[in-house]
DRENNU-628067 format. One line per 3 residues: number of its first residue (from 1); for each residue z, x negated, y negated of N, C-alpha, C. Coordinates in nm, 2 decimals, always signed. Example, Ala and Ser with C-alpha at 12.3 -4.5 7.8 and 13.67 -1.06 7.14 Angstrom:
2
1	+0.78/-1.32/+0.57/+0.78/-1.23/+0.45/+0.78/-1.32/+0.33; +0.71/-1.28/+0.22/+0.71/-1.37/+0.11/+0.79/-1.29/+0.00
//
This chain:
139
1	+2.81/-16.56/-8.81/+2.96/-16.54/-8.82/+3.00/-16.51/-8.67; +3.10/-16.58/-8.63/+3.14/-16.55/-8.47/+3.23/-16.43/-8.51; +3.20/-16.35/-8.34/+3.23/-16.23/-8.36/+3.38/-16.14/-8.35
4	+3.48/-16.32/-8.31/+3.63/-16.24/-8.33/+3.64/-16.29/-8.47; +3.57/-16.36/-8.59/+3.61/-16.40/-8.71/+3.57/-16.24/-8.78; +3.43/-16.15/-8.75/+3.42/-16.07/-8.81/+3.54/-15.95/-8.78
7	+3.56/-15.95/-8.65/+3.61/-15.83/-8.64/+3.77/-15.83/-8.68; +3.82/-15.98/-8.70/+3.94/-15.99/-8.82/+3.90/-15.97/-8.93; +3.80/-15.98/-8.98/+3.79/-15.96/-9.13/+3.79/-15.79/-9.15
10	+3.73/-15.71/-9.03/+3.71/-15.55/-9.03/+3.87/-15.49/-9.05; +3.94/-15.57/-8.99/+4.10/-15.52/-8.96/+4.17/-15.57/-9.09; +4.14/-15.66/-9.14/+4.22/-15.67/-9.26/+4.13/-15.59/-9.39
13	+4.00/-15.59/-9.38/+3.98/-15.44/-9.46/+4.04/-15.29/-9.46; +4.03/-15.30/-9.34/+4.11/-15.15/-9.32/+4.26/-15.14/-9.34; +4.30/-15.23/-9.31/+4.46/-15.19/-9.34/+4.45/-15.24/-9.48
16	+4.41/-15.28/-9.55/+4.37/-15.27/-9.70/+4.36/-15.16/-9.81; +4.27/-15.06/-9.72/+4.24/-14.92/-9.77/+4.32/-14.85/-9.69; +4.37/-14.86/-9.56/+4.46/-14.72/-9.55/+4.62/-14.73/-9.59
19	+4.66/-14.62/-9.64/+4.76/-14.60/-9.64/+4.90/-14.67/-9.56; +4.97/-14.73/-9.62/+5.10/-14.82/-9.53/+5.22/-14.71/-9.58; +5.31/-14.74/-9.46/+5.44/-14.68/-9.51/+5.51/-14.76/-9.65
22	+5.56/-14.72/-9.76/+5.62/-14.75/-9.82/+5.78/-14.74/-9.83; +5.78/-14.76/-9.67/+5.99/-14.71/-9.63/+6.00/-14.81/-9.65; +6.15/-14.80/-9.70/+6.24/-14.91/-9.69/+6.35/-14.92/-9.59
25	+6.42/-15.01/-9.61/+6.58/-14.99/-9.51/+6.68/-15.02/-9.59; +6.68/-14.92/-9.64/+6.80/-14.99/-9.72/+6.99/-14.99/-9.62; +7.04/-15.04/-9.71/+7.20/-15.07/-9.62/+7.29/-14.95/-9.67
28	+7.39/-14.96/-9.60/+7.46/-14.82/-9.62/+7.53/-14.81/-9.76; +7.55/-14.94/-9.86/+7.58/-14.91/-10.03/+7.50/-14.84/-10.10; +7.37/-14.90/-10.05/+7.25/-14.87/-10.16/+7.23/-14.79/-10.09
31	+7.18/-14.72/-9.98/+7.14/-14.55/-9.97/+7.24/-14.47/-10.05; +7.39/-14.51/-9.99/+7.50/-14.42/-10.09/+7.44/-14.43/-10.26; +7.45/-14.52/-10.35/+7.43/-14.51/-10.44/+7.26/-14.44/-10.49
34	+7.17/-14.45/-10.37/+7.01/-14.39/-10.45/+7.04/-14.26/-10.44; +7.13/-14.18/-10.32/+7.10/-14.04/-10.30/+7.19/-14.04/-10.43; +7.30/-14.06/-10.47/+7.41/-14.05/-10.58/+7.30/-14.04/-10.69
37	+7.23/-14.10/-10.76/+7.14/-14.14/-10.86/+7.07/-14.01/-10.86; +7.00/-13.98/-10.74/+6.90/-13.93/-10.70/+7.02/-13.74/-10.71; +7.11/-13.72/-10.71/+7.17/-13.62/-10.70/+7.23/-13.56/-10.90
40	+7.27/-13.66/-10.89/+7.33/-13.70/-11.07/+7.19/-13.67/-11.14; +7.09/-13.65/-11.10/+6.93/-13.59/-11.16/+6.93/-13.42/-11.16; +7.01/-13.38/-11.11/+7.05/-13.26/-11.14/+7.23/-13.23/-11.18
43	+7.25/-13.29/-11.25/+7.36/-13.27/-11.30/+7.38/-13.16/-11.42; +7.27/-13.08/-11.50/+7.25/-13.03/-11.56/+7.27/-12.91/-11.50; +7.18/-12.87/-11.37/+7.21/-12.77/-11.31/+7.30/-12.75/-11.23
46	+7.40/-12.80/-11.19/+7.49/-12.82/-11.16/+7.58/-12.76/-11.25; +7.60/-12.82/-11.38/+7.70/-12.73/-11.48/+7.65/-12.62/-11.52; +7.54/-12.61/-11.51/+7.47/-12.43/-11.59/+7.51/-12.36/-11.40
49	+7.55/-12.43/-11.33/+7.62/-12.34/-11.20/+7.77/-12.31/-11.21; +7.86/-12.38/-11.31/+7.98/-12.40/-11.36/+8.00/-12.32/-11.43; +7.90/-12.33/-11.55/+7.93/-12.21/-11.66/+7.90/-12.07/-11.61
52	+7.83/-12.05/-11.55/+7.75/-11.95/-11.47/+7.93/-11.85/-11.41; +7.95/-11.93/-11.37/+8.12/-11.93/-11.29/+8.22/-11.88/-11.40; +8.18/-11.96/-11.48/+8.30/-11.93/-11.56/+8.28/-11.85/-11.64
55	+8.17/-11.78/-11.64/+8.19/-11.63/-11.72/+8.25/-11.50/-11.61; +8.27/-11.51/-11.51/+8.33/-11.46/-11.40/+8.47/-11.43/-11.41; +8.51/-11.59/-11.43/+8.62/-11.59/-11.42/+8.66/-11.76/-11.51
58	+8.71/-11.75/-11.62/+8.74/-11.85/-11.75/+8.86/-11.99/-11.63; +8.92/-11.90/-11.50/+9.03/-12.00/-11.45/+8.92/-12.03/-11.34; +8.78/-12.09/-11.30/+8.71/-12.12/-11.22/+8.80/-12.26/-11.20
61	+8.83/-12.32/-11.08/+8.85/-12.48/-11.07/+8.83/-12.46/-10.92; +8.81/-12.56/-10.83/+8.78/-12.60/-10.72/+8.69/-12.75/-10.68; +8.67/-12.73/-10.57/+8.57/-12.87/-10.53/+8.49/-12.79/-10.45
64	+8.37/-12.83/-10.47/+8.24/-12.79/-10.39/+8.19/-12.93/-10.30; +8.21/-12.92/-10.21/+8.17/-13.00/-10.09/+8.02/-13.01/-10.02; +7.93/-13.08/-10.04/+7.83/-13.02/-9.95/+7.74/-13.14/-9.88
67	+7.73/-13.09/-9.70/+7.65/-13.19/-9.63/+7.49/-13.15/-9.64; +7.43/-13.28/-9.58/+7.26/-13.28/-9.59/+7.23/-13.38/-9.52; +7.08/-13.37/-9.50/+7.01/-13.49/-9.44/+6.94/-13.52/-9.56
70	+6.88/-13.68/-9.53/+6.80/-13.70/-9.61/+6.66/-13.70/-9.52; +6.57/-13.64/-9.53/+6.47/-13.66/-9.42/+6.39/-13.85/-9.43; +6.42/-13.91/-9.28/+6.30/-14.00/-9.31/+6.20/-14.00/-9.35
73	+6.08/-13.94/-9.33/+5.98/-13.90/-9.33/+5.91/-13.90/-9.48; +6.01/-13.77/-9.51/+5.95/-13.78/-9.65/+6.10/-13.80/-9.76; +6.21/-13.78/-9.70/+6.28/-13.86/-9.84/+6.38/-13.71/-9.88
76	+6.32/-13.60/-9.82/+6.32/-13.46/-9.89/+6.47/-13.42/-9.83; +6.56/-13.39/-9.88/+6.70/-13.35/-9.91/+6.69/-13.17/-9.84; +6.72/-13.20/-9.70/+6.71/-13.07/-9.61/+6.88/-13.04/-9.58
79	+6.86/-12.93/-9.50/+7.00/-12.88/-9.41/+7.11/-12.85/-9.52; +7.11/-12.83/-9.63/+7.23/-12.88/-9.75/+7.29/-12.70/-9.71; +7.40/-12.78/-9.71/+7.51/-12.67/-9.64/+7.66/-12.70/-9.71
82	+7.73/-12.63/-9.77/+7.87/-12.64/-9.81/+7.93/-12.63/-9.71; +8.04/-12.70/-9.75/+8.18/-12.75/-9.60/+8.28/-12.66/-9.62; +8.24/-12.54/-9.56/+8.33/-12.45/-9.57/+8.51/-12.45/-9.59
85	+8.51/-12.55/-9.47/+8.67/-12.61/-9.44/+8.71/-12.68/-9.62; +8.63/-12.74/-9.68/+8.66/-12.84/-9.74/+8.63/-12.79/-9.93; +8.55/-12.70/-9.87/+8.52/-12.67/-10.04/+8.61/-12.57/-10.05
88	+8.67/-12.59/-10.19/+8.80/-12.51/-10.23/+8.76/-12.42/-10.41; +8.64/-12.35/-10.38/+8.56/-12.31/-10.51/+8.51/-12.17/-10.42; +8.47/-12.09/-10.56/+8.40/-11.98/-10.52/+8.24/-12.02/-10.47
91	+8.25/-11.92/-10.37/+8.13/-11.89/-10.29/+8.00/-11.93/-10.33; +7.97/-11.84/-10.47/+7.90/-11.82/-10.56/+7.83/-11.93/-10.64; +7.98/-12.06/-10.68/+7.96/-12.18/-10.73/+7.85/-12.24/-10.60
94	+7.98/-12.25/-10.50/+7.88/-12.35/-10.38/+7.74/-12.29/-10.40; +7.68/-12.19/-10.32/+7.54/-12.16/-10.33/+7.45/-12.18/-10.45; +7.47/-12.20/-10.58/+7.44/-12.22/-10.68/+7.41/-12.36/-10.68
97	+7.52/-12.45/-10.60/+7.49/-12.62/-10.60/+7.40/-12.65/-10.54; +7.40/-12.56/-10.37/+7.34/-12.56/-10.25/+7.19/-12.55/-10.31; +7.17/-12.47/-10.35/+7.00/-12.42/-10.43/+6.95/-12.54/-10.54
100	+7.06/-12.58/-10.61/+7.02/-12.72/-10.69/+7.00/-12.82/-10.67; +7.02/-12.85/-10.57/+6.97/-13.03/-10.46/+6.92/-13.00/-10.38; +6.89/-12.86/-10.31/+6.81/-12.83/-10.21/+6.66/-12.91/-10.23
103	+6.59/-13.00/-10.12/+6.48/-12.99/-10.19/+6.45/-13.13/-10.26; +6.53/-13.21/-10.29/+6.55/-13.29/-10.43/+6.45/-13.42/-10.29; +6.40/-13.54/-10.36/+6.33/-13.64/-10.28/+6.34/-13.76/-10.37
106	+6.40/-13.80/-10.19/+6.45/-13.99/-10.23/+6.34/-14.08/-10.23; +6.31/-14.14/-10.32/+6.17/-14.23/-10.34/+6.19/-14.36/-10.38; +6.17/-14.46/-10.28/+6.08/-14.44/-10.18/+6.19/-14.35/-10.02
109	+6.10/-14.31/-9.97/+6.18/-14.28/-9.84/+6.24/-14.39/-9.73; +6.35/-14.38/-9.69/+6.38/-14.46/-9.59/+6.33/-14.49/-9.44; +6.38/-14.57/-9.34/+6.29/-14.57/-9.22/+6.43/-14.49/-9.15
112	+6.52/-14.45/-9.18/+6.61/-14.37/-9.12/+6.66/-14.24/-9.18; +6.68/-14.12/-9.10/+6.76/-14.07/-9.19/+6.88/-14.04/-9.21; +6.93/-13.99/-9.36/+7.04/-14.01/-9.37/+7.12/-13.91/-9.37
115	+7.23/-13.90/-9.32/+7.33/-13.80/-9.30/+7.44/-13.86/-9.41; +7.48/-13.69/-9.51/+7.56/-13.72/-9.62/+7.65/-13.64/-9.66; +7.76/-13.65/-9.73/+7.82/-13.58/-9.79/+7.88/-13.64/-9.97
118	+7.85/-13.51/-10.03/+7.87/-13.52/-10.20/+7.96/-13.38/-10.20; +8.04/-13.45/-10.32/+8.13/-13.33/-10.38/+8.16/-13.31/-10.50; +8.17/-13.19/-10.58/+8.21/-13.17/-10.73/+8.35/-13.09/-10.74
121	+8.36/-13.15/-10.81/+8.53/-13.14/-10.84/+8.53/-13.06/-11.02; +8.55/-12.97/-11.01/+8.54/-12.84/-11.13/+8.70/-12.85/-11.17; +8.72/-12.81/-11.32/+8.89/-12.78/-11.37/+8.85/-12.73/-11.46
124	+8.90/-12.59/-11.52/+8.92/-12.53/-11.60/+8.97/-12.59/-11.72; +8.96/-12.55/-11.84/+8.99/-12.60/-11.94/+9.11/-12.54/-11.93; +9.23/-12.58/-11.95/+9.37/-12.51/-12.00/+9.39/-12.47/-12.13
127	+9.40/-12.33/-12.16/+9.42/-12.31/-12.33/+9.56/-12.43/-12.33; +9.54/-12.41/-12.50/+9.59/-12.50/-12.57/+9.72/-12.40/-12.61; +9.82/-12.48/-12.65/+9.93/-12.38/-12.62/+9.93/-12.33/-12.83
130	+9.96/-12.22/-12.81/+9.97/-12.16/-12.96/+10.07/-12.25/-13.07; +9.99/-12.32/-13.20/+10.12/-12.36/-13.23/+10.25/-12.29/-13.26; +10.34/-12.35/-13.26/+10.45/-12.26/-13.33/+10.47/-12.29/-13.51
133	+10.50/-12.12/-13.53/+10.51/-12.15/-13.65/+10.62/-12.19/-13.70; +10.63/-12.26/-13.82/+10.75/-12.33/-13.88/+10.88/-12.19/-13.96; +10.94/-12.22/-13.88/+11.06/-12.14/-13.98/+11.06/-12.15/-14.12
136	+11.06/-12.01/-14.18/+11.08/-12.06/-14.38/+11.24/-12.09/-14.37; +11.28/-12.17/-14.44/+11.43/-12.18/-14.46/+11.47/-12.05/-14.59; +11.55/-11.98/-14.50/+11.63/-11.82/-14.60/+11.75/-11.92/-14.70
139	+11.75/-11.90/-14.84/+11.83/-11.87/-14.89/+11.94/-11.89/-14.89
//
């Protein structure tokens, strides 16, 4: 066997068995929509941060704003920080969201990373107004 046919054959064994990046690139819709997908995976905790709130205070309503990276590398949802200027909620809510996406990983990972912002928008339930009772007609 001539000896640049073997040492192509050695090179496509090896990159056979080692590990390849599995990034993608995706375009600026589809990242919007995977981290969305990928965020809506905690939507649970997100409301047990809601109700959490609303034993506090029953008139909780606001919007919780919060930036992040997405890391290239590994996908892993760093830097998550509420927009102080922009979130119009208690403290308490934000940090509760901030802890529930913290962390969270976009899979597969991208070849870029992404800089983002998500927001939840909270409303109180409004009591229901009392009915009124019907007059008896007197007599």
């Amino acid at each position: 066997m001539p000896k640049s046919t073997m040492l192509s054959l050695l090179f496509v064994a090896a990159s056979a068995v080692l590990p390849g990046c599995s990034c993608v690139a995706r375009d600026a819709e589809t990242y919007k929509n995977d981290t969305r997908s990928l965020l809506e995976t905690r939507n649970k905790a997100v409301k047990d941060c809601y109700d959490v709130a609303l034993t506090t205070d029953p008139k909780t309503d606001g919007e919780v704003v919060v930036n992040f990276t997405v890391e290239k590398k590994t996908g892993k949802i760093i830097n998550v920080v509420a927009d102080k200027e922009r979130t119009k909620a208690p403290e308490s809510l934000s940090k509760c969201i901030v802890d529930a996406i913290d962390g969270l990983i976009l899979d597969p990972v991208d070849q870029r990373d992404g800089q983002a912002t998500f927001s939840w928008k909270f409303r109180a339930n409004e009591p229901k107004p009392a009915e009124e009772e019907a007059a008896a007609p007197t007599g």
